[in-house]
MOPAC internal coordinates of N, CA, C and O (Angstrom, degrees):
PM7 1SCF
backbone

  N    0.0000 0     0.00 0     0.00 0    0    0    0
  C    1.4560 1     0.00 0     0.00 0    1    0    0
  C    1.5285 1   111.04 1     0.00 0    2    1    0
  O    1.2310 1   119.08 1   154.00 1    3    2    1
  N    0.9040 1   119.36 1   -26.00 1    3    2    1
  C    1.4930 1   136.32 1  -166.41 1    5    3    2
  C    1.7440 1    90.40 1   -82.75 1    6    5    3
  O    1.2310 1   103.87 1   131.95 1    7    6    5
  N    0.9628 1   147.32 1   -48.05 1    7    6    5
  C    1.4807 1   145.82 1   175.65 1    9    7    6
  C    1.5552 1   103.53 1   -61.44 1   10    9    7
  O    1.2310 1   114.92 1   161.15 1   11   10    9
  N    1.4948 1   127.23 1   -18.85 1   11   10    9
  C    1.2195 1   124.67 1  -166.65 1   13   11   10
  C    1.6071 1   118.59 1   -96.43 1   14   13   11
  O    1.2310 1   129.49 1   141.99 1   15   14   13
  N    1.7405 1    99.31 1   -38.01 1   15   14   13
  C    1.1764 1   135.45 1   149.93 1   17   15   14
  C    1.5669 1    98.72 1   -26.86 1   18   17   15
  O    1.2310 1   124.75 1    83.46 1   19   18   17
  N    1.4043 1   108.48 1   -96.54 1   19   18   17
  C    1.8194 1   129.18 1  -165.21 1   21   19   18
  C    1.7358 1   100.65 1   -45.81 1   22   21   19
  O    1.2310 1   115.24 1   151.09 1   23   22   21
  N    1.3945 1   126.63 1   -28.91 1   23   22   21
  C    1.4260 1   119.54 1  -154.81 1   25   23   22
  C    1.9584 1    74.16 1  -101.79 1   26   25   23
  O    1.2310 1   106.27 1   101.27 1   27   26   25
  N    1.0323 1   143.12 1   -78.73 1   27   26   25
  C    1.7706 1   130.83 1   168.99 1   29   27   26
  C    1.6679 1   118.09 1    -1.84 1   30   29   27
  O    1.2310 1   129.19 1   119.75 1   31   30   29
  N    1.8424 1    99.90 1   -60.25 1   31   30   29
  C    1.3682 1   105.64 1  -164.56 1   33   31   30
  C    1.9847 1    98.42 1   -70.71 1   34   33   31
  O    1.2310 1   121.80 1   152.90 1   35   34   33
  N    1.4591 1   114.15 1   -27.10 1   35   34   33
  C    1.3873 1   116.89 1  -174.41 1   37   35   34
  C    1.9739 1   106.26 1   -82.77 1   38   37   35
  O    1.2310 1   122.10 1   162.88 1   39   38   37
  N    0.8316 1   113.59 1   -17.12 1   39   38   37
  C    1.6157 1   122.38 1   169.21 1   41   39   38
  C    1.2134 1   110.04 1   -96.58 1   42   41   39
  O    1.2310 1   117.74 1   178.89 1   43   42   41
  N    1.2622 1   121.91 1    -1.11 1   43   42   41
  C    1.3163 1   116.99 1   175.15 1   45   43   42
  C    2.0862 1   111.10 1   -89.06 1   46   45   43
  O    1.2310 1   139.52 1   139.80 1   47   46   45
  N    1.5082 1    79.74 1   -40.20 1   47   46   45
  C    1.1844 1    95.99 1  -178.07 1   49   47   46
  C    1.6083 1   128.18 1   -95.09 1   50   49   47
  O    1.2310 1   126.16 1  -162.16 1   51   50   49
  N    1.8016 1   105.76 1    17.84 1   51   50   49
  C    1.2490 1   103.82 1   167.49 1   53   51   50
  C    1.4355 1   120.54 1  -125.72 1   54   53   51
  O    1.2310 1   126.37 1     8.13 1   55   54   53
  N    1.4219 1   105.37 1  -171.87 1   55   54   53
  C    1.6736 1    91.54 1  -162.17 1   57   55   54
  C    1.9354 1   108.96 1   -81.80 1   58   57   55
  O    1.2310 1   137.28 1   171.51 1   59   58   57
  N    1.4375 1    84.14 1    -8.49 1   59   58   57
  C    2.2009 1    82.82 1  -167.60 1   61   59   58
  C    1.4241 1   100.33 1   -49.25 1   62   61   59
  O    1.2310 1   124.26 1   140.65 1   63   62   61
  N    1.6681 1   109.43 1   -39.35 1   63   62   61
  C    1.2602 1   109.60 1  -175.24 1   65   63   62
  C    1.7030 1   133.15 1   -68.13 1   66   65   63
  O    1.2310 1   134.91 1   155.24 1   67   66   65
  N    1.0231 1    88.76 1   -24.76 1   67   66   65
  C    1.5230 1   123.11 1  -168.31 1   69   67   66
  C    2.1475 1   105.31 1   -43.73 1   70   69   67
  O    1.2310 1   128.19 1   -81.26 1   71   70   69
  N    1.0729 1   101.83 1    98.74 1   71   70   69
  C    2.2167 1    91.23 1  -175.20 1   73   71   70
  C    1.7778 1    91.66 1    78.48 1   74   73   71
  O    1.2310 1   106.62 1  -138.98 1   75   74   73
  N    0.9661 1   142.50 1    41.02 1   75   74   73
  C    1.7391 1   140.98 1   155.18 1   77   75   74
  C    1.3079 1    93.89 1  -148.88 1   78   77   75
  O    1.2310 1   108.28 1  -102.64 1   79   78   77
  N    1.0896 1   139.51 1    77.36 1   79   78   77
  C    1.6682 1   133.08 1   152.44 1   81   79   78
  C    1.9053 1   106.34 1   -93.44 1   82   81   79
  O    1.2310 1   126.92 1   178.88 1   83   82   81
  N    0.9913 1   104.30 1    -1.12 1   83   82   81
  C    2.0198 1    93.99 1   174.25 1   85   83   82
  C    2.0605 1    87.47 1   -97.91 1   86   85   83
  O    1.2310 1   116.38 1   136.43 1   87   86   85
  N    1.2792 1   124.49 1   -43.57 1   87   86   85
  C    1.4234 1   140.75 1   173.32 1   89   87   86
  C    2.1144 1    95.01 1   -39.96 1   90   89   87
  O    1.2310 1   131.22 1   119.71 1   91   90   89
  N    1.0410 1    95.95 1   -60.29 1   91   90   89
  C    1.6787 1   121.42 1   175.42 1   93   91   90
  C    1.8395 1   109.76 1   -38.74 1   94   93   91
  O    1.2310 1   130.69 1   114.07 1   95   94   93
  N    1.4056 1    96.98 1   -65.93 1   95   94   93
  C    1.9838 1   106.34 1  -167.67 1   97   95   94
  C    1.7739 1    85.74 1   -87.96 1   98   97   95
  O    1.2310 1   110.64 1   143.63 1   99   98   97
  N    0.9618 1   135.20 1   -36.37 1   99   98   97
  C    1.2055 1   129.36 1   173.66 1  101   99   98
  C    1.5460 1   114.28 1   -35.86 1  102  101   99
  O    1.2310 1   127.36 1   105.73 1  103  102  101
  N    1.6035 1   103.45 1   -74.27 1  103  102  101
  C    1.5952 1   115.19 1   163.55 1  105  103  102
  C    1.9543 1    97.37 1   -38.72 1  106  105  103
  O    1.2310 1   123.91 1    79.00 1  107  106  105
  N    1.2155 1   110.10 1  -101.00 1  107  106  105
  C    1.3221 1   115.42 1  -157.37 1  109  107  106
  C    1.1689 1   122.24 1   -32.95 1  110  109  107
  O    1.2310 1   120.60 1   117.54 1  111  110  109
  N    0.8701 1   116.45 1   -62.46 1  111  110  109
  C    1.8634 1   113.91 1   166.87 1  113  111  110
  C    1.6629 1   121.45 1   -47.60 1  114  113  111
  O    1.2310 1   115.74 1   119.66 1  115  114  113
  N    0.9632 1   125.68 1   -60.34 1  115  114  113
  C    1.5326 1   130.79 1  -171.26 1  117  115  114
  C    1.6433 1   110.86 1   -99.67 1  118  117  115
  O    1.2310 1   107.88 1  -172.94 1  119  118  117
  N    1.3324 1   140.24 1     7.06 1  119  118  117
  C    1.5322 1   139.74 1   170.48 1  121  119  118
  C    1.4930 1   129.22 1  -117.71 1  122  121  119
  O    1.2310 1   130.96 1   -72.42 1  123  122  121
  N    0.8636 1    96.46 1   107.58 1  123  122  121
  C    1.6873 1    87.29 1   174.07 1  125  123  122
  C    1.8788 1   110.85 1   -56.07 1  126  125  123
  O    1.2310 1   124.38 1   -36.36 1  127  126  125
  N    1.3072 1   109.19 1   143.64 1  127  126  125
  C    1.2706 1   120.78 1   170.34 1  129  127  126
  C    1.7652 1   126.38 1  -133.49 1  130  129  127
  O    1.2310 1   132.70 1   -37.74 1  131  130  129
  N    1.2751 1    93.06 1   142.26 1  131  130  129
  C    1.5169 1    87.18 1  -163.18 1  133  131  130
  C    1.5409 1    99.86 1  -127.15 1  134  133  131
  O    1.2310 1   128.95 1   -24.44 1  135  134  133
  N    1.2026 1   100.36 1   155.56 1  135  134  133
  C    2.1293 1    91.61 1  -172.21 1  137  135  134
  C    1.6389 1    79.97 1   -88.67 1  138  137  135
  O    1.2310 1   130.34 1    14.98 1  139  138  137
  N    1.5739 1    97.67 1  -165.02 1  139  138  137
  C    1.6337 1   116.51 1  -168.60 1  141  139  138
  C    1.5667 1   119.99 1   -66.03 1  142  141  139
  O    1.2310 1   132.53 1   147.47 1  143  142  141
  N    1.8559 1    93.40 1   -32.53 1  143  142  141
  C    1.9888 1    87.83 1  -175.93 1  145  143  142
  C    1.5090 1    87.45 1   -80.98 1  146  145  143
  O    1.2310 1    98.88 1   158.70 1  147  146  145
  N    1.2359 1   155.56 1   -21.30 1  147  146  145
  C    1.5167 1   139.54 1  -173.70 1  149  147  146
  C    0.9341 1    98.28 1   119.22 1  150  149  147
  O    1.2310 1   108.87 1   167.95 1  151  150  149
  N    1.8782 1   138.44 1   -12.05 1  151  150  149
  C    1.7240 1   103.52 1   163.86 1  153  151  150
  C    1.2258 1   112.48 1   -73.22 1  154  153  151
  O    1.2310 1   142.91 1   -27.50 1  155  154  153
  N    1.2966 1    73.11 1   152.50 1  155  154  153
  C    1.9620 1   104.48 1   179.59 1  157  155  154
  C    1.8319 1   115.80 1   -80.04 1  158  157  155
  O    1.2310 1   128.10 1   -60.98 1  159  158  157
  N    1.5887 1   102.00 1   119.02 1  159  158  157
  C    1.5057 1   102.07 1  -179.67 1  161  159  158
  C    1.2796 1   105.81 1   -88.24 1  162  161  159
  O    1.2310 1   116.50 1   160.10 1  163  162  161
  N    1.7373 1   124.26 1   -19.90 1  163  162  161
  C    1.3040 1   105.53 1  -158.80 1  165  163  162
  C    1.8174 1   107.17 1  -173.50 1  166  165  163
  O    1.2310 1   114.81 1   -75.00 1  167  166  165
  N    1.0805 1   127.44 1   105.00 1  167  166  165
  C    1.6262 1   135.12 1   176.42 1  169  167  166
  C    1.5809 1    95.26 1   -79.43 1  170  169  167
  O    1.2310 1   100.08 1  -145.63 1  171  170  169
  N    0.9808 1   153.64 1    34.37 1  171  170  169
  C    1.2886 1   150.22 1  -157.08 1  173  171  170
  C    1.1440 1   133.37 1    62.62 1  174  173  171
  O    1.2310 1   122.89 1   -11.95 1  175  174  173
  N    1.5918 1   112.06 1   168.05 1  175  174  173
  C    1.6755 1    89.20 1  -165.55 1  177  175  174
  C    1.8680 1    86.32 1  -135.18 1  178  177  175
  O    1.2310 1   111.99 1   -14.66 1  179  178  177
  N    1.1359 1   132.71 1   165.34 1  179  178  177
  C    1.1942 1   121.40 1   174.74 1  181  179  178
  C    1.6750 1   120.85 1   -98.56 1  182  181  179
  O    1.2310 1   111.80 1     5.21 1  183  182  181
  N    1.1156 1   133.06 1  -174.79 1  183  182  181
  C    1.6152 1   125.38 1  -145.75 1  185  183  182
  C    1.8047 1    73.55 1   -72.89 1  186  185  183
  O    1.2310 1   118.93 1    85.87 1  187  186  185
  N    0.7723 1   119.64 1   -94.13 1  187  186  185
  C    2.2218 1   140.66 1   178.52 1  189  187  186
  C    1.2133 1    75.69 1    36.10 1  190  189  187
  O    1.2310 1   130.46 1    83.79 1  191  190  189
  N    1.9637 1    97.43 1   -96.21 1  191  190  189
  C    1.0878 1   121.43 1  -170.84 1  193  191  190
  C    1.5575 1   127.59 1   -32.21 1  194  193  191
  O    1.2310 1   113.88 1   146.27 1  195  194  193
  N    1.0393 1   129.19 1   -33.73 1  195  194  193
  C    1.6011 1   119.90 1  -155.82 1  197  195  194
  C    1.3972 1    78.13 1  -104.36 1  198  197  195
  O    1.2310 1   108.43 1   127.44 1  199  198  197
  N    1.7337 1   139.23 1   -52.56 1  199  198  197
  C    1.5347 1   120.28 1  -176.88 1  201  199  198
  C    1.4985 1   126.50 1   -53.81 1  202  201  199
  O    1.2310 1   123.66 1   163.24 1  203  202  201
  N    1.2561 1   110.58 1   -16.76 1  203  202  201
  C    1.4924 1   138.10 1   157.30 1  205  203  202
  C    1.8030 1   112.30 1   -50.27 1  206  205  203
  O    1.2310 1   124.12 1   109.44 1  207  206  205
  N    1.7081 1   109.70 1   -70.56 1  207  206  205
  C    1.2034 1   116.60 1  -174.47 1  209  207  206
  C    1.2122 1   118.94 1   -69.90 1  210  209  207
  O    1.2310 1   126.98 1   144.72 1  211  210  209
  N    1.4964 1   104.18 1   -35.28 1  211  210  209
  C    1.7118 1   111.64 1   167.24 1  213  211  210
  C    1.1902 1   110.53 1   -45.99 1  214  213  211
  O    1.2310 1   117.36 1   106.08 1  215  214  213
  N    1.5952 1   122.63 1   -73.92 1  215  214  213
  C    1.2816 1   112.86 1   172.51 1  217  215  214
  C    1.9568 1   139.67 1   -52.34 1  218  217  215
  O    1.2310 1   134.49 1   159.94 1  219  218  217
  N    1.2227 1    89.58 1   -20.06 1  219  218  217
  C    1.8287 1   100.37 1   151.32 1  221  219  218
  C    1.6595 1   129.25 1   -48.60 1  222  221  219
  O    1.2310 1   134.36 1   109.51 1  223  222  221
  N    1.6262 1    89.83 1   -70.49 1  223  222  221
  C    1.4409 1    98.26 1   163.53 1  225  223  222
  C    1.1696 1   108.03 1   -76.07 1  226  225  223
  O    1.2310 1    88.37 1  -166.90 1  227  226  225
  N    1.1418 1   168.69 1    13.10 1  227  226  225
  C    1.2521 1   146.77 1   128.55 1  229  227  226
  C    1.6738 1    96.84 1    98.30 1  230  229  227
  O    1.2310 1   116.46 1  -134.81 1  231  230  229
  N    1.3995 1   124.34 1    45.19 1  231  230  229
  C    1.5185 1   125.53 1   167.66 1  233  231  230
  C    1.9704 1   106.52 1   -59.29 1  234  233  231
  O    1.2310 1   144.72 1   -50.84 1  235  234  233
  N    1.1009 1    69.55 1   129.16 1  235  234  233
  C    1.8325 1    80.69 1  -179.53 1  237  235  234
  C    1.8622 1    99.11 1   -75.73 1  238  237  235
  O    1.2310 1   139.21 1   -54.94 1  239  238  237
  N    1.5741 1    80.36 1   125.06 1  239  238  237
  C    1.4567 1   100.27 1  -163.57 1  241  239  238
  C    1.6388 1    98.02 1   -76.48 1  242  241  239
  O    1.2310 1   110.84 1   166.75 1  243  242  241
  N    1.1137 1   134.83 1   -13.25 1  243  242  241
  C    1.6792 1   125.14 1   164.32 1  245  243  242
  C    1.9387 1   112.47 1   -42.10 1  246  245  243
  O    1.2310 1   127.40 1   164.88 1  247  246  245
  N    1.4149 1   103.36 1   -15.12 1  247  246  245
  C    1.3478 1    94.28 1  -166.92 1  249  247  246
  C    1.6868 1   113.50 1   -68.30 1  250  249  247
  O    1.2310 1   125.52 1   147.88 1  251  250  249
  N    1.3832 1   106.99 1   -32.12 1  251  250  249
  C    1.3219 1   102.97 1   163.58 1  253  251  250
  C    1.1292 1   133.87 1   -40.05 1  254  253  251
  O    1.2310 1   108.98 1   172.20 1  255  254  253
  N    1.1897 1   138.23 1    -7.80 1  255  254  253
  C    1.6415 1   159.36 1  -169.28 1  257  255  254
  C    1.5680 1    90.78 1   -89.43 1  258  257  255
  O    1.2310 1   108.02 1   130.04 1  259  258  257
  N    1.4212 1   139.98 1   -49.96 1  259  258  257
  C    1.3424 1   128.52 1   150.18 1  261  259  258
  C    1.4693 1   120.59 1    -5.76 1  262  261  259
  O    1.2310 1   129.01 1    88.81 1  263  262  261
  N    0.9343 1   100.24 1   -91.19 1  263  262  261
  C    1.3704 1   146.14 1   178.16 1  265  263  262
  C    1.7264 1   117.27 1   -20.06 1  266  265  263
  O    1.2310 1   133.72 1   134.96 1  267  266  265
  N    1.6128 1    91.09 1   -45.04 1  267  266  265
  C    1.6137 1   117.75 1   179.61 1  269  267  266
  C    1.4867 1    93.99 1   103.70 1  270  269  267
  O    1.2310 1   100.43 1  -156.29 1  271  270  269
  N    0.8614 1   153.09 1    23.71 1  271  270  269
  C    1.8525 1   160.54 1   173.95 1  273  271  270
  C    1.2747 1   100.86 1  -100.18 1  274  273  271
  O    1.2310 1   124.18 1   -54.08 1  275  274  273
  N    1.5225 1   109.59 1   125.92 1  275  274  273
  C    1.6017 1   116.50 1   174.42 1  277  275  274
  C    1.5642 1    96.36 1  -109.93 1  278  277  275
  O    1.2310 1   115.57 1   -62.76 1  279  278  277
  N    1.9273 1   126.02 1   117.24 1  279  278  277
  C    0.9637 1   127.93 1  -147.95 1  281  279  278
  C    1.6483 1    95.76 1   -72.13 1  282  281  279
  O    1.2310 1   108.75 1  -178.24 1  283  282  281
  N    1.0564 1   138.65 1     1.76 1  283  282  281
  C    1.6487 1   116.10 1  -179.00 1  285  283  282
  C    1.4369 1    98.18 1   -93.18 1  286  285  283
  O    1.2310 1   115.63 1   172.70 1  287  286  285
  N    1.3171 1   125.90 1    -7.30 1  287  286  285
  C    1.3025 1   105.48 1   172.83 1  289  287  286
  C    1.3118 1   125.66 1   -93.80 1  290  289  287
  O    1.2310 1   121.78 1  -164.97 1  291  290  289
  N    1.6254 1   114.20 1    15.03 1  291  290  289
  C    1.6576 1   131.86 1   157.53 1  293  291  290
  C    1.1779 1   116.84 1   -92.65 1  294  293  291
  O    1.2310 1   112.81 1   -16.19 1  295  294  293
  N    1.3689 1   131.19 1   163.81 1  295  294  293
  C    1.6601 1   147.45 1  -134.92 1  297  295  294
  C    1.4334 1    64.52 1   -96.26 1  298  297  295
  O    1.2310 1   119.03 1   -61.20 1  299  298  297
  N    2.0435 1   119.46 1   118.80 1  299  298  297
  C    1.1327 1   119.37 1   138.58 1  301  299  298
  C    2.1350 1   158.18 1   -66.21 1  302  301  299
  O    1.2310 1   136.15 1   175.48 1  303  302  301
  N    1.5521 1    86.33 1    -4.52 1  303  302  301
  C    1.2968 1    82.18 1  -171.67 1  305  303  302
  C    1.9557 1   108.16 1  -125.69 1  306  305  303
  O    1.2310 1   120.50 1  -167.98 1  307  306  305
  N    1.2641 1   116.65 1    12.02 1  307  306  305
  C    1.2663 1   129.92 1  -177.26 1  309  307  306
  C    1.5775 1    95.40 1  -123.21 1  310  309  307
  O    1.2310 1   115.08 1   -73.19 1  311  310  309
  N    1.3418 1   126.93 1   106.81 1  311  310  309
  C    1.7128 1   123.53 1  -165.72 1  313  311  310
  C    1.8369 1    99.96 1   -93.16 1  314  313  311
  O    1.2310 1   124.34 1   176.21 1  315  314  313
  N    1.4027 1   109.28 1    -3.79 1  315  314  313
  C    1.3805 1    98.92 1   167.09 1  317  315  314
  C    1.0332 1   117.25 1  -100.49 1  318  317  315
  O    1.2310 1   108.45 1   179.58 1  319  318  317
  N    1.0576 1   139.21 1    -0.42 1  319  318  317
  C    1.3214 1   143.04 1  -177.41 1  321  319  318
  C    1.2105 1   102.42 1  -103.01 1  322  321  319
  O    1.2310 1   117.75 1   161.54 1  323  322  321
  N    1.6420 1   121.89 1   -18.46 1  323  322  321
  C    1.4362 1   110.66 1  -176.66 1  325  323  322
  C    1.8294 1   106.84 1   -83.11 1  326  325  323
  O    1.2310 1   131.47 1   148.44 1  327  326  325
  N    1.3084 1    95.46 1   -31.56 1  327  326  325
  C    1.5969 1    91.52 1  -177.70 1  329  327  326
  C    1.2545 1   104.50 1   -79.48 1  330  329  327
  O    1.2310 1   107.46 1   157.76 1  331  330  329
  N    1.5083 1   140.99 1   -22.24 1  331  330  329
  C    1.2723 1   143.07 1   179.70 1  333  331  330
  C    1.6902 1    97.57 1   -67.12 1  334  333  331
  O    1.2310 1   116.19 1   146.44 1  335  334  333
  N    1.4904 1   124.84 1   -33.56 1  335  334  333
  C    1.2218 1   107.69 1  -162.22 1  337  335  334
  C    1.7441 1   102.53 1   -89.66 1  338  337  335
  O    1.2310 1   126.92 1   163.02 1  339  338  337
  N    1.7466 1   104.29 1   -16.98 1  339  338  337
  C    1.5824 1   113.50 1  -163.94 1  341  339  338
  C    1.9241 1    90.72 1   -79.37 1  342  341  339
  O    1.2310 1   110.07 1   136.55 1  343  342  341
  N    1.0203 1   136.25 1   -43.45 1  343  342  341
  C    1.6110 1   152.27 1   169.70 1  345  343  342
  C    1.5745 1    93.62 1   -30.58 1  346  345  343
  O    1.2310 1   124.58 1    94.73 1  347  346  345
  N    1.1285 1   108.80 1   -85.27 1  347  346  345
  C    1.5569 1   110.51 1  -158.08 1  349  347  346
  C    1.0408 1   122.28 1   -59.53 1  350  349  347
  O    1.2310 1   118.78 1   166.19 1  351  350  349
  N    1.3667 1   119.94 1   -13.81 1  351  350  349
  C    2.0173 1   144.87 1  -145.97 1  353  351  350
  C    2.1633 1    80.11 1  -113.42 1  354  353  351
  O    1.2310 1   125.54 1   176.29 1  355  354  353
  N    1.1892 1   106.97 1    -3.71 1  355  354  353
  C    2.0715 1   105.45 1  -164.76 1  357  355  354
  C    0.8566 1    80.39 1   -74.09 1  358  357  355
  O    1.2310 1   107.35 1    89.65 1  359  358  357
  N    1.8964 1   141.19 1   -90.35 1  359  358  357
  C    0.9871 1   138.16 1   -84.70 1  361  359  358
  C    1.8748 1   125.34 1    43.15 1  362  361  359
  O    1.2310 1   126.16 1  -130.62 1  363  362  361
  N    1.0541 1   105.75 1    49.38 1  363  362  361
  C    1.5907 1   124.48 1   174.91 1  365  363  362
  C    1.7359 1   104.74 1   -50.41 1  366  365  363
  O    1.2310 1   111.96 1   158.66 1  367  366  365
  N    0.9924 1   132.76 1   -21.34 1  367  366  365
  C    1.5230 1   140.03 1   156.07 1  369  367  366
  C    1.0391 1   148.08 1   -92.51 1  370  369  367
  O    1.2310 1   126.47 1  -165.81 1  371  370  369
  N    1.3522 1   105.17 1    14.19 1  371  370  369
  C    1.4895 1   139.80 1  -173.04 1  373  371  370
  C    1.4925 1    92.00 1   -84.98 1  374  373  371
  O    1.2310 1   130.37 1   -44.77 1  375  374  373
  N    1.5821 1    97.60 1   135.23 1  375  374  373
  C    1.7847 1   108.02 1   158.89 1  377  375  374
  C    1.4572 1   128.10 1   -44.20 1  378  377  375
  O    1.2310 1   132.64 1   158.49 1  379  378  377
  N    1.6205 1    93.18 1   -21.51 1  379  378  377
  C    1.5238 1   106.29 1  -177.77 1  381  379  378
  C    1.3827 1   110.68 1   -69.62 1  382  381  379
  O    1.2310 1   123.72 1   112.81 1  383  382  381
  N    1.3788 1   110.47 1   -67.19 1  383  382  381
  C    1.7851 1   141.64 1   134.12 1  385  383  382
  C    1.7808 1    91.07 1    12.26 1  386  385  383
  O    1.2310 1   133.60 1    88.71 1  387  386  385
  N    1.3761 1    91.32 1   -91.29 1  387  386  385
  C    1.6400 1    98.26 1  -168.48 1  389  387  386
  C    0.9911 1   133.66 1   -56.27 1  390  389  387
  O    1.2310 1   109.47 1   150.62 1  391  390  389
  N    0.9153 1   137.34 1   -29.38 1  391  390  389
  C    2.2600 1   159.87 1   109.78 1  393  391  390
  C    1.4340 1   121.34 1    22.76 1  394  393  391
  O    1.2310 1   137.03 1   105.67 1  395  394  393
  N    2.0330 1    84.62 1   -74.33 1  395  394  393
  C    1.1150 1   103.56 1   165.26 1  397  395  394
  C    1.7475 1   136.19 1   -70.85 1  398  397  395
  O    1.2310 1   127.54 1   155.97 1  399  398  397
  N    1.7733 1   103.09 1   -24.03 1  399  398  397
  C    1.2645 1    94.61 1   160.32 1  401  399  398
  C    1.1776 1   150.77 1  -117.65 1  402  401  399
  O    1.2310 1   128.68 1  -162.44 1  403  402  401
  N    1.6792 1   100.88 1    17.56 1  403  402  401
  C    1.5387 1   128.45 1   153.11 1  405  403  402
  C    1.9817 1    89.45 1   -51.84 1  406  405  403
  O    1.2310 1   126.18 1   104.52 1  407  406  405
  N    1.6448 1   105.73 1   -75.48 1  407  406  405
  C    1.8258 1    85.01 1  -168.65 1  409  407  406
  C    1.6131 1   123.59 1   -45.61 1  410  409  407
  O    1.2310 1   115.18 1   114.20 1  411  410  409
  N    1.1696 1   126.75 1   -65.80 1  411  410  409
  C    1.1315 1   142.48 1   161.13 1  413  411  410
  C    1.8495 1    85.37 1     8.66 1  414  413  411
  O    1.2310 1   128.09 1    96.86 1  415  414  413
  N    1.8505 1   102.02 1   -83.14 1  415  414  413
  C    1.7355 1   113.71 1  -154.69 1  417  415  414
  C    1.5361 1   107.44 1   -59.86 1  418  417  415
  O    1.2310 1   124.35 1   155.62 1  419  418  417
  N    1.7071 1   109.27 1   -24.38 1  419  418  417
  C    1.1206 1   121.18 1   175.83 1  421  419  418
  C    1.8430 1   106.29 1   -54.56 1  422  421  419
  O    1.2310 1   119.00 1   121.59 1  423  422  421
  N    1.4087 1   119.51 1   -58.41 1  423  422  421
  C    1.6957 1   115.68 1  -172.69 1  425  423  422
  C    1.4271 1   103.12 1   -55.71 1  426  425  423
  O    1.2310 1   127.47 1   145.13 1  427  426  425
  N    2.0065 1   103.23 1   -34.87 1  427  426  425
  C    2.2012 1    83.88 1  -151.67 1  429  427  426
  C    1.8911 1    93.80 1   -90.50 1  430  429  427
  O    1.2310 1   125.66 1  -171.24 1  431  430  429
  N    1.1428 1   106.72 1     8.76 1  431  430  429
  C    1.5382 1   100.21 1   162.82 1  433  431  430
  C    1.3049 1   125.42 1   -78.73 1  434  433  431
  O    1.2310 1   117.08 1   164.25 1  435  434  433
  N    1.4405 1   123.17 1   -15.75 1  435  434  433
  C    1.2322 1   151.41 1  -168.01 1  437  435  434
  C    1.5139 1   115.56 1   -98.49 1  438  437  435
  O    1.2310 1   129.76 1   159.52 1  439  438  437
  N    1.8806 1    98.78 1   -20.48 1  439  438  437
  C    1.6678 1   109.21 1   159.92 1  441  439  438
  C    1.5897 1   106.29 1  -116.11 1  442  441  439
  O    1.2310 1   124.00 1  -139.22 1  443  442  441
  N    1.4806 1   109.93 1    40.78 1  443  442  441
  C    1.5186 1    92.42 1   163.16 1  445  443  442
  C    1.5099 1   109.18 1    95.54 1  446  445  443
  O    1.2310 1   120.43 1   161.60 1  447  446  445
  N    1.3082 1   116.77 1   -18.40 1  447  446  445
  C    1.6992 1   104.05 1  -172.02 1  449  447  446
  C    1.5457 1   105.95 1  -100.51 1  450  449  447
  O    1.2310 1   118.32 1   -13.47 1  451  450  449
  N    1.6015 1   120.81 1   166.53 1  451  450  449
  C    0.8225 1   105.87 1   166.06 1  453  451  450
  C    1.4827 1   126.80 1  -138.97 1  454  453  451
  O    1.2310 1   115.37 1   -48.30 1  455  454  453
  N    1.2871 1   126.40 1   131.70 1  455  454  453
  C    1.7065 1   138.43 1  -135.56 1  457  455  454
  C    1.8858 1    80.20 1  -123.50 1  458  457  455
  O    1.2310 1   134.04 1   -44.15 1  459  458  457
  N    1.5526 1    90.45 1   135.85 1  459  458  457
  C    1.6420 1    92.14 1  -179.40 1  461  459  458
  C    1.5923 1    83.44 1   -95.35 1  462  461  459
  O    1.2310 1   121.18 1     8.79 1  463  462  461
  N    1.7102 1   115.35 1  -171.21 1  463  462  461
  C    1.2030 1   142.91 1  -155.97 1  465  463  462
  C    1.9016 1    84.46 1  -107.56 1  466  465  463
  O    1.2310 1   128.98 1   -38.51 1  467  466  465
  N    1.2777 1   100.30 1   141.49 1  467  466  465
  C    1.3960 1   121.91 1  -165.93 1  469  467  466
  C    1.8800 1   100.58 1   -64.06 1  470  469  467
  O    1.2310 1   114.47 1    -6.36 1  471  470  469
  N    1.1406 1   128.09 1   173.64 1  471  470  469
  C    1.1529 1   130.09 1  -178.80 1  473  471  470
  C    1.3452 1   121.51 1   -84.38 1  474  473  471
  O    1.2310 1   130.13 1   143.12 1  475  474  473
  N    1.2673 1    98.07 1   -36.88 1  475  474  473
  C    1.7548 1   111.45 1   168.95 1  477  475  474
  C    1.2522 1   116.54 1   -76.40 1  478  477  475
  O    1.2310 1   111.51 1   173.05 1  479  478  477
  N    1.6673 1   133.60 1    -6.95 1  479  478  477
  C    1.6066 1   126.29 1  -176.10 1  481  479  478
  C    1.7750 1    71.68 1  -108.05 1  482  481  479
  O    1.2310 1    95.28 1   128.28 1  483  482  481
  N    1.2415 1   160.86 1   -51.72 1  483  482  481
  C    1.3052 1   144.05 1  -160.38 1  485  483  482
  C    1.7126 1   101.64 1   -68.74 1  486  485  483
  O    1.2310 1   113.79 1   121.49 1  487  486  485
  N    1.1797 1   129.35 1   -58.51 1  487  486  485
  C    1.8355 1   114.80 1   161.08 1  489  487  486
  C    1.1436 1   133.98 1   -27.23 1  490  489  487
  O    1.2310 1   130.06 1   142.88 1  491  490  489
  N    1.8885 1    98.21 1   -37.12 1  491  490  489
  C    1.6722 1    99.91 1   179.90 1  493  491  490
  C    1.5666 1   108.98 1   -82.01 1  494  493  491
  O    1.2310 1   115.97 1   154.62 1  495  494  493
  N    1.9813 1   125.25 1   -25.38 1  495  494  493
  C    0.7898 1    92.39 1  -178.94 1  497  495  494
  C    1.3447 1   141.95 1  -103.27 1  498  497  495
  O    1.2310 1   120.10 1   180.00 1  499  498  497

């Protein structure tokens, strides 16, 4: 978890992510990711978990504004529950969803990582 942690806190802090946070839970939830030598940080993680880590790393909760979510209308004082409630309210499986996080896997492939192809473009093909 701790590899999953550091690769979060490093997507947090770069620009691929930067205006794609549905591109963002898209990746995290539904892709396996692997850093550059081929270990694996992450086969997905489920909503719990990542509204959990979100609130670890301390994702600046404006990102919901993406999303179409204006953050006062999420549970303000429990920060996992707010991303647990901002997760489900995504549509993280949306074509849109998937679009966005084909690009997303598209940048961190370009630094070395590697993001498999979403589950729903492997059905279609």
């Amino acid at each position: 978890m701790a590899a999953f942690i550091d690769f979060l806190q490093e997507l947090k802090q770069s620009d691929s992510a930067a205006g794609n946070f549905i591109g963002v839970l898209n990746v995290l939830i539904g892709r396996r990711i692997q850093k550059p030598d081929g270990t694996v940080i992450s086969t997905g993680v489920t909503w719990r978990e990542l509204s959990h880590l979100l609130k670890k790393v301390r994702w600046d909760r404006e990102a919901v504004r993406e999303l179409g979510m204006n953050p006062a209308s999420l549970p303000p004082r429990d920060r996992q529950r707010y991303w647990y409630v901002a997760i489900s309210n995504a549509h993280v499986d949306s074509e849109q969803a998937t679009l966005a996080g084909d690009r997303l896997a598209e940048a961190l492939q370009q630094t070395g990582y590697n993001i498999s192809a979403s589950p729903q473009t492997a059905v279609e093909k």
